[in-house]
C-alpha positions, 0 to 999 in steps of 0.5 A: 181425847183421841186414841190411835189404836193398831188393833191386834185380834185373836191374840191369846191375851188382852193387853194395851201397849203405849205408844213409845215416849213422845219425840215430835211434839203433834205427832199421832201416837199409836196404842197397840191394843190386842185382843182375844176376839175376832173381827165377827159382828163388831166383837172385836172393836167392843173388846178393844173399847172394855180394854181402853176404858180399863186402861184409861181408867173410866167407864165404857160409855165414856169411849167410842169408836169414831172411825175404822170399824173394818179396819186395823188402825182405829180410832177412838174418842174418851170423853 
């Protein structure tokens, strides 16, 4: 499953916000994620992988970033 995420960093609190209820059938659903880290040395992309493998429930080698390591629209893969 791919995960479209706006990554939010140096925020004063983790948190994962859906995206609102699916209107267009196919359309890129977009997940807020928000986080404490900075963009320093990839901190910030493996504190927003924790938080979506906390939000989705499984493990974090189960999720993975498959593109936007510099940017703030990501996206990531769970297995």
């Amino acid at each position: 499953m791919k995960i479209f995420v706006k990554a939010k960093t140096g925020q004063k609190e983790n948190k994962v916000i859906p995206p609102p209820l699916k209107l267009i059938p196919d359309a890129e659903e977009w997940h807020t994620v928000s986080v404490r880290e900075r963009p320093v040395k990839g901190k910030a992309n493996e504190a927003i992988a924790r938080l979506l493998a906390e939000h989705f429930k499984t493990s974090r080698s189960r999720v993975r970033l498959i593109s936007g390591a510099i940017a703030k629209k990501k996206t990531f893969e769970i297995s």
